[in-house]
Backbone bond lengths (Angstrom), bond angles and torsions (degrees), N, CA, C in turn:
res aa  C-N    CA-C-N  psi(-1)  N-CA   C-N-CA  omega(-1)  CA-C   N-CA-C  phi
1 X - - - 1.465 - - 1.520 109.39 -
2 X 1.523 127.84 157.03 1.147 127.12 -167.02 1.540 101.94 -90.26
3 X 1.520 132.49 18.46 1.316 125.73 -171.41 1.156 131.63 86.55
4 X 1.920 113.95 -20.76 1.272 110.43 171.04 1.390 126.63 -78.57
5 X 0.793 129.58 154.52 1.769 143.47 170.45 1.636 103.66 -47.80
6 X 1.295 110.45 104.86 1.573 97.59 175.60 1.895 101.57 -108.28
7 X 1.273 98.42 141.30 1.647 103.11 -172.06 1.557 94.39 -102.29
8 X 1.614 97.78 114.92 1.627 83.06 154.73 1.424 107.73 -124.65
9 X 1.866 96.09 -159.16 1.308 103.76 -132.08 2.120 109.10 -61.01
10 X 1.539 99.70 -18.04 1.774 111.90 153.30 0.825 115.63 -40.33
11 X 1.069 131.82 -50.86 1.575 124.26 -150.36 1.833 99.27 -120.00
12 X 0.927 115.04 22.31 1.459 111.40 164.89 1.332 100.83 -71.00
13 X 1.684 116.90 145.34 1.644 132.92 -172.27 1.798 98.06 -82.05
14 X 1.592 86.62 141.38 1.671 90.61 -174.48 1.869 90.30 -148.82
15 X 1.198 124.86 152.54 1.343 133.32 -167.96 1.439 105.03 -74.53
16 X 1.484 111.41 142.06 1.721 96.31 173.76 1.547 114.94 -115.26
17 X 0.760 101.72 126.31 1.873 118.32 -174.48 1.695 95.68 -41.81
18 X 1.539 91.56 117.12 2.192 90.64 175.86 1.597 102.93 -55.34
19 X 1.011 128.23 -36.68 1.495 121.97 168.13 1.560 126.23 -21.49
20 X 1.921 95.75 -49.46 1.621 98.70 -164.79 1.872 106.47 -88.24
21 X 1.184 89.00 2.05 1.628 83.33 -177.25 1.206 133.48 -75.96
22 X 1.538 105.56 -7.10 1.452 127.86 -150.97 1.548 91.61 -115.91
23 X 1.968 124.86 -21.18 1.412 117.30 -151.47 2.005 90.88 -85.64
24 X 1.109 121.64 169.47 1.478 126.54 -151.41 1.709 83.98 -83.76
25 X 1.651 103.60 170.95 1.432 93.93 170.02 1.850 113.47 74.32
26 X 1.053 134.73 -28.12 1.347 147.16 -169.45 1.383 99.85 -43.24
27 X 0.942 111.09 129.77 2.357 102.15 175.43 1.119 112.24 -163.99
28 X 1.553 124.43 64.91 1.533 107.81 -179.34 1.196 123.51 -49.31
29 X 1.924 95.28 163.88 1.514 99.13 167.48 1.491 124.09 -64.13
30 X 1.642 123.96 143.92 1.410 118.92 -179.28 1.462 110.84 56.76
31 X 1.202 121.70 48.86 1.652 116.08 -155.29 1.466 139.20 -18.62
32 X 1.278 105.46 55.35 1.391 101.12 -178.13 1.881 102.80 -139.34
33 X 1.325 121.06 156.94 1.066 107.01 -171.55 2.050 100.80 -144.59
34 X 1.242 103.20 158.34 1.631 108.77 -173.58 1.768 95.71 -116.06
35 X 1.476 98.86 123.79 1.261 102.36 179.78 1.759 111.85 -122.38
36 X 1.063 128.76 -172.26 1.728 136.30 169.70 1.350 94.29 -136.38
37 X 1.150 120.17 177.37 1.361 149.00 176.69 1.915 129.58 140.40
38 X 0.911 96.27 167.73 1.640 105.36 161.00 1.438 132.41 -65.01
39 X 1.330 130.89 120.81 1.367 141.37 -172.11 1.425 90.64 -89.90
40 X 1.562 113.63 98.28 1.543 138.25 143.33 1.171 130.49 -16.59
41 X 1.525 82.30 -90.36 1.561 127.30 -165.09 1.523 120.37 -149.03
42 X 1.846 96.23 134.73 1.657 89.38 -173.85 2.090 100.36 -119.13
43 X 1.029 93.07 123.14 1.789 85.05 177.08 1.554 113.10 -125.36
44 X 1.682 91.78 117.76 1.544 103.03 -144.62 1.869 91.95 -94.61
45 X 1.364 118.15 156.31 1.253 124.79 173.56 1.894 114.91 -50.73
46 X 1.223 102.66 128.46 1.509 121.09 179.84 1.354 108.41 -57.15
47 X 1.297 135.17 -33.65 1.600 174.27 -2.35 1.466 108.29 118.03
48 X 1.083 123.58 162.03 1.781 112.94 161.84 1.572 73.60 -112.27
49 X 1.151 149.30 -63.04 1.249 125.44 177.02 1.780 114.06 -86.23
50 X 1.310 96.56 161.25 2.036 109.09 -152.39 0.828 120.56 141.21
51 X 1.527 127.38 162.39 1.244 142.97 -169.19 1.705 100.61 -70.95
52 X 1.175 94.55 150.66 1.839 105.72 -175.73 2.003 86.09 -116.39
53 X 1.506 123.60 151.88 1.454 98.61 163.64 1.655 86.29 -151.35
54 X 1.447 119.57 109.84 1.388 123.57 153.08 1.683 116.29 -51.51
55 X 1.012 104.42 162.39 1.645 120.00 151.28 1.558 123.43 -152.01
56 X 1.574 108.48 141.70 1.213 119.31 -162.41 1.547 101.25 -131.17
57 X 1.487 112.63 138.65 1.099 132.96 -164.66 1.450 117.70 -106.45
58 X 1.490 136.48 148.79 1.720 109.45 152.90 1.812 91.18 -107.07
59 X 1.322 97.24 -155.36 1.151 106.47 -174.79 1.611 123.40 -99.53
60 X 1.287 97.48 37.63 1.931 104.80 -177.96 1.280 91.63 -142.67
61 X 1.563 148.08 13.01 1.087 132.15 152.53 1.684 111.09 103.40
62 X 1.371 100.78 32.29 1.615 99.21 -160.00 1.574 83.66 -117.78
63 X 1.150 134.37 148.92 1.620 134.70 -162.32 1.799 105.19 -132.60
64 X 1.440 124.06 163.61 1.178 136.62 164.07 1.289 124.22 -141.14
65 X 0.903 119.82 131.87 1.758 112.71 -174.40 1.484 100.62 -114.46
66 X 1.368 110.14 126.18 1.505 124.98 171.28 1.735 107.36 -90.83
67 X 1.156 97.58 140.31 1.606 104.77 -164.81 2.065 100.37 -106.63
68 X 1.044 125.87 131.15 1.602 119.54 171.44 1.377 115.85 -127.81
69 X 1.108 117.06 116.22 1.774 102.02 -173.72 1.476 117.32 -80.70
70 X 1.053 99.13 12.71 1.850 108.19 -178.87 1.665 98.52 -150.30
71 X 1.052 109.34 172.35 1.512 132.81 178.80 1.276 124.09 -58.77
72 X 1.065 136.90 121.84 1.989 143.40 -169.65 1.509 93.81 -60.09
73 X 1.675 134.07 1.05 1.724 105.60 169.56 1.479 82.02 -94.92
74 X 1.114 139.91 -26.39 1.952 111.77 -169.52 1.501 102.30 -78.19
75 X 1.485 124.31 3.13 1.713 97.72 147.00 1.297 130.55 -128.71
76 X 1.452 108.34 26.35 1.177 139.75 175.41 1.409 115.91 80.12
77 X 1.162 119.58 5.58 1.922 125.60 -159.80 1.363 83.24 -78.96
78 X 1.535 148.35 -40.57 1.460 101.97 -134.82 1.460 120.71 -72.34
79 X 1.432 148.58 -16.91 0.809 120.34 136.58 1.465 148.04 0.83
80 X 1.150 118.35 -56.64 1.491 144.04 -174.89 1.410 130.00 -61.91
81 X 1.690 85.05 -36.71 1.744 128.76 -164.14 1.886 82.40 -84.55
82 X 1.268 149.20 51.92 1.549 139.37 145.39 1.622 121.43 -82.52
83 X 1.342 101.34 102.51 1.825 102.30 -175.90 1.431 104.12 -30.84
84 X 1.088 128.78 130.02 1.748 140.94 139.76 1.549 86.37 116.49
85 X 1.046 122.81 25.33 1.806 118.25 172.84 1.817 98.21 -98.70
86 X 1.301 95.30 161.04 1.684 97.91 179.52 1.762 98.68 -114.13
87 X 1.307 122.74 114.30 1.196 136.13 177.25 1.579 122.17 -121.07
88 X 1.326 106.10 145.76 1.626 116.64 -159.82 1.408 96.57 -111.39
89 X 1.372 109.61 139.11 1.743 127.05 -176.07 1.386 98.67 -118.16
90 X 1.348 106.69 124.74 1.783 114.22 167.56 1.662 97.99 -117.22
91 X 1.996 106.30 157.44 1.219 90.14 176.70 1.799 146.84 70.22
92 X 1.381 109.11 -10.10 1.465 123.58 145.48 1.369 140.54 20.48
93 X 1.050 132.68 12.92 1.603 109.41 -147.12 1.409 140.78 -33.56
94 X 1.136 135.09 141.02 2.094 118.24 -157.46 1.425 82.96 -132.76
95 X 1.761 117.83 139.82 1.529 100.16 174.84 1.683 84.04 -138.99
96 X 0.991 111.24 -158.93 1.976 109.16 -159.56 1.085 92.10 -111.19
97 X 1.482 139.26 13.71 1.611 137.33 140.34 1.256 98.87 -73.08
98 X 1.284 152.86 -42.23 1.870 140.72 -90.21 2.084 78.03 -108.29
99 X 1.641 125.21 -24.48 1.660 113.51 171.39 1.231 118.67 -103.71
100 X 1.485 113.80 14.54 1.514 115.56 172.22 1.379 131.33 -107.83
101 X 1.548 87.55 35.28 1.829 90.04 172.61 2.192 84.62 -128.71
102 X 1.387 88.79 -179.15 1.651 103.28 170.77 1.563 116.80 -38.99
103 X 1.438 86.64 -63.80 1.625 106.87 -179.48 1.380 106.26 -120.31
104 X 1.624 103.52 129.43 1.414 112.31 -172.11 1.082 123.94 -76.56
105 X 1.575 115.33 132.78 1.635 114.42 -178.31 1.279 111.27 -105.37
106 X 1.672 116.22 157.48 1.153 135.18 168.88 1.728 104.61 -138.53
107 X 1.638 99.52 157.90 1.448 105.72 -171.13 1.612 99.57 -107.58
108 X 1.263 110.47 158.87 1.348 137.47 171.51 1.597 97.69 -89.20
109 X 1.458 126.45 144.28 1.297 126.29 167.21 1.665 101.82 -146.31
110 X 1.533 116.40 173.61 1.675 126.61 -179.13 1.772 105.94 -45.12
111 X 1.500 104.95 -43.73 1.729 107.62 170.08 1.545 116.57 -70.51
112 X 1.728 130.73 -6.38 1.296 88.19 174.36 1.336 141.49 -110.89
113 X 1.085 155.50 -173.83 1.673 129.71 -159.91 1.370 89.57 -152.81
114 X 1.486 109.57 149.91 1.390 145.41 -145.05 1.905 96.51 -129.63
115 X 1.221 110.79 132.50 1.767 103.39 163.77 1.633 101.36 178.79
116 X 1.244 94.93 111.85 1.573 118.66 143.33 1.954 116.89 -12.39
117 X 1.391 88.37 -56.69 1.544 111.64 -156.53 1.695 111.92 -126.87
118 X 1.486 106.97 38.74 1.602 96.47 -162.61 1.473 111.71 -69.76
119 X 1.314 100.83 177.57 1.842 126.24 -148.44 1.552 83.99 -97.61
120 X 1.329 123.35 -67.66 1.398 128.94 -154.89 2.086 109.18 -53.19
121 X 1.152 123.00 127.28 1.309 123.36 177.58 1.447 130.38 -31.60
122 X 1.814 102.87 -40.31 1.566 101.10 -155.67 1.692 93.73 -102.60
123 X 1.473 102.16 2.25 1.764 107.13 175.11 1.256 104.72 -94.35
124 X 1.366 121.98 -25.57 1.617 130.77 174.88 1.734 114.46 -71.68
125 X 1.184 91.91 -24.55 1.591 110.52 172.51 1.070 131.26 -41.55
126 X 1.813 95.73 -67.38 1.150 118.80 -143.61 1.597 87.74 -107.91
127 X 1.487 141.45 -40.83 1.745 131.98 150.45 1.465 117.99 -28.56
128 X 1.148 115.98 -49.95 1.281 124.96 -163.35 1.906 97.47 -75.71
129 X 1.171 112.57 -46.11 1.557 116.14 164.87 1.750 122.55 -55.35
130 X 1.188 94.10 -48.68 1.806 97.32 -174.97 1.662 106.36 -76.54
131 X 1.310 107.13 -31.22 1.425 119.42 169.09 1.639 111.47 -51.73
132 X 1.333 122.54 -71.81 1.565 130.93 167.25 1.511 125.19 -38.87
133 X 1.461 110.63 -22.17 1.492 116.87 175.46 1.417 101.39 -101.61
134 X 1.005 139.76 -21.97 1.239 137.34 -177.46 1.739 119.92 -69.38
135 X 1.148 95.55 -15.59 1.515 120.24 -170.75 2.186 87.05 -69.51
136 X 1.105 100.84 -62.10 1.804 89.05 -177.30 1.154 130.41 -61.04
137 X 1.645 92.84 -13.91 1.509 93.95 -168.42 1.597 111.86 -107.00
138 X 1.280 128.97 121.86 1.528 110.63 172.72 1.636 123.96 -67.56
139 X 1.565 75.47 129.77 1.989 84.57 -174.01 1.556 126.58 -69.05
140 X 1.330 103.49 -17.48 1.193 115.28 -176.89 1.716 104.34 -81.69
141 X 1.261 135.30 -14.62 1.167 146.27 -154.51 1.494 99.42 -106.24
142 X 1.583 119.29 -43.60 1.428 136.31 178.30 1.476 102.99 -50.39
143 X 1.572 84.34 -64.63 1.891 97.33 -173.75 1.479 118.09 -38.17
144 X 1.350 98.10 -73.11 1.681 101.38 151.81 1.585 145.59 -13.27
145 X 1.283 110.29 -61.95 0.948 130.65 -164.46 1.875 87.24 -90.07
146 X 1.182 150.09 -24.40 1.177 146.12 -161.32 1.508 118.62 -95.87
147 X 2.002 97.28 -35.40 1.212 92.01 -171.67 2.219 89.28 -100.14
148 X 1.057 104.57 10.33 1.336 92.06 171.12 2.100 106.13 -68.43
149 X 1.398 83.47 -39.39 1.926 114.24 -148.50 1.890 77.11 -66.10
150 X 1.416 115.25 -61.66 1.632 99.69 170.17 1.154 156.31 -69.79
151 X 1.205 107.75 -17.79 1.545 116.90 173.75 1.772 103.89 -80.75
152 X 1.440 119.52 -34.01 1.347 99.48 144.13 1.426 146.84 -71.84
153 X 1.032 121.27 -1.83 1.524 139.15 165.74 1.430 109.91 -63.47
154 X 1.572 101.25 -76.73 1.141 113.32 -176.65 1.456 118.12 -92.64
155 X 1.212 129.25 14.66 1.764 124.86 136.17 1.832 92.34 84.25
156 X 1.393 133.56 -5.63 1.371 99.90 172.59 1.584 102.71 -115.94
157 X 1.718 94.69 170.37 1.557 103.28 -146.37 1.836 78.23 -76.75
158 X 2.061 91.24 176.27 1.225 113.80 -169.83 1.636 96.33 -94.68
159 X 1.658 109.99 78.98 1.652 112.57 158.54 1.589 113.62 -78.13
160 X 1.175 134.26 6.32 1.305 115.97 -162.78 1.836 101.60 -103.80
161 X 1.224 117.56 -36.83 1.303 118.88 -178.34 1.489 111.98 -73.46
162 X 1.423 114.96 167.96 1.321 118.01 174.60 1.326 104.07 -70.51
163 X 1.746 119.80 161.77 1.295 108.38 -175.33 2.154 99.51 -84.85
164 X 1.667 114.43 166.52 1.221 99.60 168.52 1.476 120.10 -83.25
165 X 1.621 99.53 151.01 1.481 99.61 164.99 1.554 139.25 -46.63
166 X 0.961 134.14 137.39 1.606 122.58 -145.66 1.969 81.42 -107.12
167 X 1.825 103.15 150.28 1.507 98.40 -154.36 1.317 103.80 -95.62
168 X 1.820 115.63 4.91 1.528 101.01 172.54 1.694 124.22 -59.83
């Protein structure tokens, strides 16, 4: 072979259910993995510099936390990043910590890409799917119910949202 990487039809990229990330044993290929889901929760650095850490949901309550060591404008997503939006992850990073916390983490790196609306087929797929089920379910209720389910998980307070209006 001339050295290049030949992809076959195995190793073509296919989305991985946030479900399986969490099951023991988990190890993608090339460790990195392309997922979809629901934007949760965003918990933005305390810091002007700091960790940024999304979380993305499906719709059975199974969670992912995206890890950023810098701020969502140095990869242009934040936009993208709006709780109850359905957004597609290419490129992932998975490391053999990423199922040994509560909720499983994966890192963001310079390769991975963020889209609303992605180009690639099996990311068009799988939006267009989570999109169609979402229709029964209220999103605003998900959201809710997810970042309740994490901020108790993971034990730190809810700085990222606005605070609520007080009802006097």
């Amino acid at each position: 072979s001339n050295g290049m990487l030949e992809l076959t039809e195995d190793c073509s990229r296919t989305v991985t259910p946030i479900r399986l990330v969490d099951s023991p044993g988990f190890a993608p290929v090339f460790g990195e993995i392309d997922v979809v889901g629901v934007v949760v929760l965003l918990k933005l650095p305390e810091q002007t510099r700091g960790v940024t850490v999304v979380y993305l949901s499906d719709l059975d309550g199974h969670y992912l936390s995206i890890t950023f060591w810098t701020s969502l404008s140095v990869f242009g997503c934040e936009d993208l990043m709006a709780e109850g939006s359905v957004l597609s992850c290419s490129n992932l990073q998975w490391r053999s910590v990423s199922n040994q916390r509560k909720i499983p983490s994966v890192f963001a790196s310079e390769i991975t890409s963020f889209s609303l609306n992605p180009k690639e087929t099996h990311l068009q797929q799988s939006v267009a799917e989570l999109k169609s089920k979402i229709v029964d379910k209220d999103v605003e209720d998900l959201v809710h119910q997810a970042r309740a389910h994490i901020l108790q998980t993971s034990g730190f307070r809810d700085s990222s949202s606005s605070p609520a209006p007080s009802s006097s």
